[in-house]
VEXBASE-43684 format. One record per atom (N, C-alpha, C): x, y, z. Coordinates in steps of 0.05 Angstrom, whole numbers, plus 5000, padded with zeros to 4 digits. Each point is the difference from the previous one (the first is absolute). Example, Ala and Ser with C-alpha at 12.3 -4.5 7.8 and 13.67 -1.06 7.14 Angstrom:
BEGIN
ATOM_u_v_w
ATOM_5264_4886_5156;
ATOM_4982_5024_5000;
ATOM_5018_5024_5000;
ATOM_4993_5021_4986;
ATOM_5016_5024_5001;
ATOM_4985_5022_5014;
REM end
This chain:
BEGIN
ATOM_u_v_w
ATOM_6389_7667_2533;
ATOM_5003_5029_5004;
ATOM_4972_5011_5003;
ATOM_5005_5018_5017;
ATOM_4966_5013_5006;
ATOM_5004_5023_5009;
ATOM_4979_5022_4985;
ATOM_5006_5030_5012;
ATOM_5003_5008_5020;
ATOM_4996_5016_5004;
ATOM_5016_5015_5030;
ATOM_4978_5004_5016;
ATOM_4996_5003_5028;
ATOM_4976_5002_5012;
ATOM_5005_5035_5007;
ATOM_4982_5015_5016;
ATOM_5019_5026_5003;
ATOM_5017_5005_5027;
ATOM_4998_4976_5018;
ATOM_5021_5004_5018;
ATOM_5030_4995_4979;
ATOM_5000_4978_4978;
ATOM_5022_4994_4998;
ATOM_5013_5019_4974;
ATOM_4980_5023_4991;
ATOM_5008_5017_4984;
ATOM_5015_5026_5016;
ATOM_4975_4998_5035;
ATOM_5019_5021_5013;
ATOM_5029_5004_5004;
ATOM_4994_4970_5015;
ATOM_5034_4988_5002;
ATOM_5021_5006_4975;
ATOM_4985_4992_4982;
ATOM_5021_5008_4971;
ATOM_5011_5034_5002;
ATOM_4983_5017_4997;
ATOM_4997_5020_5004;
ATOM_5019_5014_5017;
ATOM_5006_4983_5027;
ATOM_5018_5011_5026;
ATOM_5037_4997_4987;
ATOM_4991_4971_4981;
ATOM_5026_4997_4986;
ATOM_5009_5008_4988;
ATOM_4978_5001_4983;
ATOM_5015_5027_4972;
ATOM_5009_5027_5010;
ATOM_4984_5008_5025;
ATOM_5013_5026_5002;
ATOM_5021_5002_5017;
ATOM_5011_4977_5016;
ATOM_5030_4997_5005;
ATOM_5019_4997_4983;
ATOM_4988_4979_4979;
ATOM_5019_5002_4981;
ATOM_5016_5019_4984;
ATOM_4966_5023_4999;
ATOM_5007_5020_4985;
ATOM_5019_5025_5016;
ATOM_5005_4996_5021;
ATOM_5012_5011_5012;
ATOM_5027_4999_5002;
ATOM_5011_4969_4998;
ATOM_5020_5000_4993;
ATOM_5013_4991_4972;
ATOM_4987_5000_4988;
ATOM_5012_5006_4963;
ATOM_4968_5013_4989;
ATOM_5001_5024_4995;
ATOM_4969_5001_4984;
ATOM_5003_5002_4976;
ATOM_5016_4999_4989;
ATOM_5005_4984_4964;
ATOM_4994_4987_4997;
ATOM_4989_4980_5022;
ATOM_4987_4984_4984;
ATOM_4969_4998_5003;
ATOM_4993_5020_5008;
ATOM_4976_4997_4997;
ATOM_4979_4997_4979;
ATOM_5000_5007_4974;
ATOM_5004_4978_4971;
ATOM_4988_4980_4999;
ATOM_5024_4988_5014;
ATOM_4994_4967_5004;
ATOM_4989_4993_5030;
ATOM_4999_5002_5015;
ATOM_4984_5001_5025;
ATOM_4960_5002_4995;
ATOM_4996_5012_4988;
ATOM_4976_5015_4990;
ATOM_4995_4980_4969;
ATOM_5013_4991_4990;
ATOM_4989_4988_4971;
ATOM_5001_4964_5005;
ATOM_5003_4986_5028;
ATOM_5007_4979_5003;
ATOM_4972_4994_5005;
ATOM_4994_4979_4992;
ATOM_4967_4991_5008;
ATOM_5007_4977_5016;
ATOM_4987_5007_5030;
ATOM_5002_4990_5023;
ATOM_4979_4977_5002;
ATOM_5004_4968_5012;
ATOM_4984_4983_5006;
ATOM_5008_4988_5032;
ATOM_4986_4988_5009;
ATOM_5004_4990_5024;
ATOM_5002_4976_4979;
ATOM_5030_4978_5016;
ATOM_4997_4972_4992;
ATOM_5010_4985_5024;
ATOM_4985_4985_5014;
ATOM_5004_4980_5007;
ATOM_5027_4981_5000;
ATOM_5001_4996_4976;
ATOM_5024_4976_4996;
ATOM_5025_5006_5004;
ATOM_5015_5036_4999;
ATOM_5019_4999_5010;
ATOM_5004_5007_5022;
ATOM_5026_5005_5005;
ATOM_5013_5009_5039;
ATOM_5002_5023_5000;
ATOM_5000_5016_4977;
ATOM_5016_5025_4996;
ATOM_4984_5016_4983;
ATOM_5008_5008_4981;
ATOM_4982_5022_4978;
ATOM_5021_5000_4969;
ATOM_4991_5001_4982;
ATOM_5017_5000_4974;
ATOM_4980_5007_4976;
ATOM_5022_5003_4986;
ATOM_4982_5013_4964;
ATOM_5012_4986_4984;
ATOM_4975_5003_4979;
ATOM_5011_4989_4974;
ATOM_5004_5013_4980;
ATOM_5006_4994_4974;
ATOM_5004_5021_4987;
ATOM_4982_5013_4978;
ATOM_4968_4991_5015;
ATOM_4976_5017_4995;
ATOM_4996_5025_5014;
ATOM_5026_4995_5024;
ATOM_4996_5027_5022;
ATOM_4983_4989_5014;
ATOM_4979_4981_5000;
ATOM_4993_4993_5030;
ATOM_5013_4996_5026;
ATOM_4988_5016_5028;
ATOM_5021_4993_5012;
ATOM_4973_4983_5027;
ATOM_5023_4972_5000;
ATOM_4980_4980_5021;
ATOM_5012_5000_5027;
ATOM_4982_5005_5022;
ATOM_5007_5004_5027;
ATOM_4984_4979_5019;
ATOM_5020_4988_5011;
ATOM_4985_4977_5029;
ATOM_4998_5032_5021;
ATOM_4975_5009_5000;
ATOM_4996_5024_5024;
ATOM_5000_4988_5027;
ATOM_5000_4969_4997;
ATOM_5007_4988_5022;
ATOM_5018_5000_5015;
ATOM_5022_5005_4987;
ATOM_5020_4992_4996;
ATOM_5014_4996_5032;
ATOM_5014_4992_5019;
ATOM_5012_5026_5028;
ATOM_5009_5022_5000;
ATOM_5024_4995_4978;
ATOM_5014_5030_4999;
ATOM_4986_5020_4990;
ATOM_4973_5001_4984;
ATOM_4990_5019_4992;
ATOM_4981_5021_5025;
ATOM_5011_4988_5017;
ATOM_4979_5006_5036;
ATOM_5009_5027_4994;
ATOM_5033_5006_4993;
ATOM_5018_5026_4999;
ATOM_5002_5011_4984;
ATOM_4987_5020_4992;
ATOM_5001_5021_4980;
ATOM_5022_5002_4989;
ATOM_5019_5000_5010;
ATOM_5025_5011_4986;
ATOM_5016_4979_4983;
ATOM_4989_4968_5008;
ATOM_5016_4978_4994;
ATOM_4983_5004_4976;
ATOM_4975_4998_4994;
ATOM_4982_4995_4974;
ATOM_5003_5025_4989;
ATOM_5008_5021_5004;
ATOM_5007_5029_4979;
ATOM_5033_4996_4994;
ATOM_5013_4980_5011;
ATOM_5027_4999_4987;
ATOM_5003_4970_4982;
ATOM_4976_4982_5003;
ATOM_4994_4986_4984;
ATOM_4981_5011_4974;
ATOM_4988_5018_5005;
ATOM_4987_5018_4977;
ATOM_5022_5011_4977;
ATOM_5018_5008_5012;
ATOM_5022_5013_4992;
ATOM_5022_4982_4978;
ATOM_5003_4975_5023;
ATOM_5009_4972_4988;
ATOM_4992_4997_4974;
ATOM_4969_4998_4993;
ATOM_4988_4990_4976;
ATOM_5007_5014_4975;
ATOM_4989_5033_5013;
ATOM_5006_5017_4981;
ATOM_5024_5000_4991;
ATOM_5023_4992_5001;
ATOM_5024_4998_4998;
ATOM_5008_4979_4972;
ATOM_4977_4975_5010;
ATOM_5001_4979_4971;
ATOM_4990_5009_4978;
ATOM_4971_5021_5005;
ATOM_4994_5010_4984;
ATOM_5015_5027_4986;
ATOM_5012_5016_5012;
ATOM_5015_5017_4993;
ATOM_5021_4990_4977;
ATOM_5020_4978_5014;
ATOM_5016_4990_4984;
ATOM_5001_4974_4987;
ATOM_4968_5005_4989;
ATOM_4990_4981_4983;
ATOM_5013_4967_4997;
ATOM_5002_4990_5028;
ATOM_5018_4980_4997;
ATOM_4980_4967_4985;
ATOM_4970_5007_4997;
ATOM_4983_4986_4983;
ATOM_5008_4993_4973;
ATOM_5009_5028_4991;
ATOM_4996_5002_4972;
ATOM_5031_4992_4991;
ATOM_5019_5004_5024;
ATOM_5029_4997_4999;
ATOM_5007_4971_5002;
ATOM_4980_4987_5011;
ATOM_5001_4973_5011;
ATOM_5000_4981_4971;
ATOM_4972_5013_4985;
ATOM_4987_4982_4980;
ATOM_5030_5019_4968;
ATOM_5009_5007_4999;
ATOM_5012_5006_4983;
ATOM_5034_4983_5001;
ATOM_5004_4986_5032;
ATOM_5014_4985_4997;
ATOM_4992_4975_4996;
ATOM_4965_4990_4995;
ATOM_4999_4980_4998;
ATOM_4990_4984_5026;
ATOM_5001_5011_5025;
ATOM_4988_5002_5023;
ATOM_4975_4996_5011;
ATOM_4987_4976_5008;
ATOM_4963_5003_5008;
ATOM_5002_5030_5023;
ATOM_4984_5005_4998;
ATOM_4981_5017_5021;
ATOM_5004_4990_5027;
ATOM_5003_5014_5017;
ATOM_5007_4980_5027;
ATOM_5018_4977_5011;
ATOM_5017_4997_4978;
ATOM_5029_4985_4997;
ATOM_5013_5004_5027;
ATOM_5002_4983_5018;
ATOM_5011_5023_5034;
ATOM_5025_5006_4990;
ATOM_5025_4990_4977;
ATOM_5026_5007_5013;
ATOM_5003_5026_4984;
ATOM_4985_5009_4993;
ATOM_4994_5029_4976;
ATOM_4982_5016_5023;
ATOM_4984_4990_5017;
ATOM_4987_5024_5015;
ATOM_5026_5000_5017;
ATOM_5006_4977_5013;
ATOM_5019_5016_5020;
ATOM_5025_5015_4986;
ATOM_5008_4999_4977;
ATOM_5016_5011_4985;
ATOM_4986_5037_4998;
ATOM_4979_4997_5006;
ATOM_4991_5028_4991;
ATOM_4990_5013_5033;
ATOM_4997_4983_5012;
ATOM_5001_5010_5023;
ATOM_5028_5010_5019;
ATOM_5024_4988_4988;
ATOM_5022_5004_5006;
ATOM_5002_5036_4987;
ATOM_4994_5003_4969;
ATOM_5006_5019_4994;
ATOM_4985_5031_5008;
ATOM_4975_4980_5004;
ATOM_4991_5031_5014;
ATOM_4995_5001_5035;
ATOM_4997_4973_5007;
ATOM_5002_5010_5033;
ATOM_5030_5022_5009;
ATOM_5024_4989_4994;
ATOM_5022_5022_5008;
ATOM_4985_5035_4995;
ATOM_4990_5008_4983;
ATOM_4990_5025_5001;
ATOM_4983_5009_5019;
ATOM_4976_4974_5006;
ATOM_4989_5011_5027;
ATOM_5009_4993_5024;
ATOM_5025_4996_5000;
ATOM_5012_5000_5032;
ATOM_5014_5026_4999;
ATOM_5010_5007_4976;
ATOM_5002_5026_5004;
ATOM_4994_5014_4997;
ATOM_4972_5001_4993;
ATOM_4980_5022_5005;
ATOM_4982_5009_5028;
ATOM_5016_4977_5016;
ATOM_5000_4991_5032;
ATOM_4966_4981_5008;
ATOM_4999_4981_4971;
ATOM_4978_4974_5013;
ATOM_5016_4985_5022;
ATOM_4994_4992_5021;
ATOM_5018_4998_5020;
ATOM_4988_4963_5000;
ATOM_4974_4989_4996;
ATOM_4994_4979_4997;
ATOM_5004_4992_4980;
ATOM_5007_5010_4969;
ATOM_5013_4983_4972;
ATOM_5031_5001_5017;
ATOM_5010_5008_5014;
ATOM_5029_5010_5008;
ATOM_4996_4960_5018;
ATOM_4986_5008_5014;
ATOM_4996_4977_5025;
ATOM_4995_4972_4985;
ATOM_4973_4998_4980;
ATOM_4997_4971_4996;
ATOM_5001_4998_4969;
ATOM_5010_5019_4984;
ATOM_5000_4999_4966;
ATOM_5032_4988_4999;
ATOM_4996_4981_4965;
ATOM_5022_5001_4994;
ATOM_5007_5023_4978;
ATOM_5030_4997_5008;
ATOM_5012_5019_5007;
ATOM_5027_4990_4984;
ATOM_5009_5020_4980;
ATOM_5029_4988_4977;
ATOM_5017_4983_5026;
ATOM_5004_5004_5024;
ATOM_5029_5000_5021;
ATOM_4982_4970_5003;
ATOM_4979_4985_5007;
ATOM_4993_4977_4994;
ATOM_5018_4987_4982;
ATOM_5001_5005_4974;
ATOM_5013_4989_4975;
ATOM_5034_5001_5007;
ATOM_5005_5010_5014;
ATOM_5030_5009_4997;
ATOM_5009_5019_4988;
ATOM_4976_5016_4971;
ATOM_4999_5015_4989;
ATOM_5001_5036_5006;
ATOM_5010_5021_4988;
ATOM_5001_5031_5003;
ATOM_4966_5000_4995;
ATOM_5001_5026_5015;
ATOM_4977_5013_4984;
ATOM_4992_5012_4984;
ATOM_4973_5012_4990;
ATOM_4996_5019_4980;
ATOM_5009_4978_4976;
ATOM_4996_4983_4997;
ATOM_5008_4982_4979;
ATOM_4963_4997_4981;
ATOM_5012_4990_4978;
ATOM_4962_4996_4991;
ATOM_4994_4969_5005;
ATOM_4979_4994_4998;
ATOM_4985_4972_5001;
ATOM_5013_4982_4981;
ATOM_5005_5011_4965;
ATOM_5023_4972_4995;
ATOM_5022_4999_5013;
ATOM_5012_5014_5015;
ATOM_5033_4998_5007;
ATOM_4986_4978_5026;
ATOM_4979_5002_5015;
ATOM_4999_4984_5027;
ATOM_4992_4976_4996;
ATOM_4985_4999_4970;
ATOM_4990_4974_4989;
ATOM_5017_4985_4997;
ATOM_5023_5003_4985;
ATOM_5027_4986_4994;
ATOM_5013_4992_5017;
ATOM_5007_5020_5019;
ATOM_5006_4995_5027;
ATOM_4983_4978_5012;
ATOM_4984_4989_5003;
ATOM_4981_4985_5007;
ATOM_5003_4977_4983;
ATOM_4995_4995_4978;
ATOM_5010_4982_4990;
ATOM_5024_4984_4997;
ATOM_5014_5013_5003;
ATOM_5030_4991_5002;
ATOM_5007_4988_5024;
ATOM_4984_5003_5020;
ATOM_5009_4989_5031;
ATOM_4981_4978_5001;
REM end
């Protein structure tokens, strides 16, 4: 992980304020995430220090709107603390069938908050066979069980 240069703080900057445009409640959390450029992944994610790590490389981040609805994405784990929800079931940190379990529960909100790319390439409860608006244990179980 390595700080931000200021092209890639601009760039941040263009995101946050899309983001904030379309939910600014959360701006909170948008503003309190400590941003790194990393290398090693494809995508961008947090932990539950609130760091949030970004490949600025990334392709899709070329589009503003794909990396402010992936901004949105994160804030969402952090919002509904699915870290701290994770480790109280006993859960490591980064466990995939618990992220995608928590990505099930909160991507459905931003498709209807009209993220049109979590709509396009996120999973998504209808993946699972599952309803929506469900929480992260109901998709975990769900996941387990299959």
């Amino acid at each position: 992980m390595t700080t931000l240069t200021s092209e890639q703080e601009e760039r941040l900057a263009r995101w946050r304020n899309i983001a904030l445009q379309r939910m600014p409640y959360f701006a909170p959390i948008l503003f309190a995430m400590q941003p790194n450029h990393s290398t090693w992944l494809t995508t961008m994610a947090v932990d539950r220090a609130w760091r949030l790590c970004i490949n600025f490389d990334a392709p899709q981040y070329q589009n503003n709107v794909d990396a402010a609805e992936d901004l949105l994405h994160e804030c969402g784990h952090l919002w509904s603390r699915h870290g701290e929800r994770a480790g109280a079931l006993g859960i490591q940190m980064g466990e995939k069938d618990f992220n995608i379990a928590g990505d099930c529960e909160w991507n459905d909100d931003l498709v209807e908050a009209g993220c049109t790319r979590i709509e396009a390439t996120g999973v998504l409860p209808k993946h699972l066979n599952e309803p929506n608006f469900e929480s992260a244990e109901f998709y975990y179980k769900s996941i387990k069980k299959n």
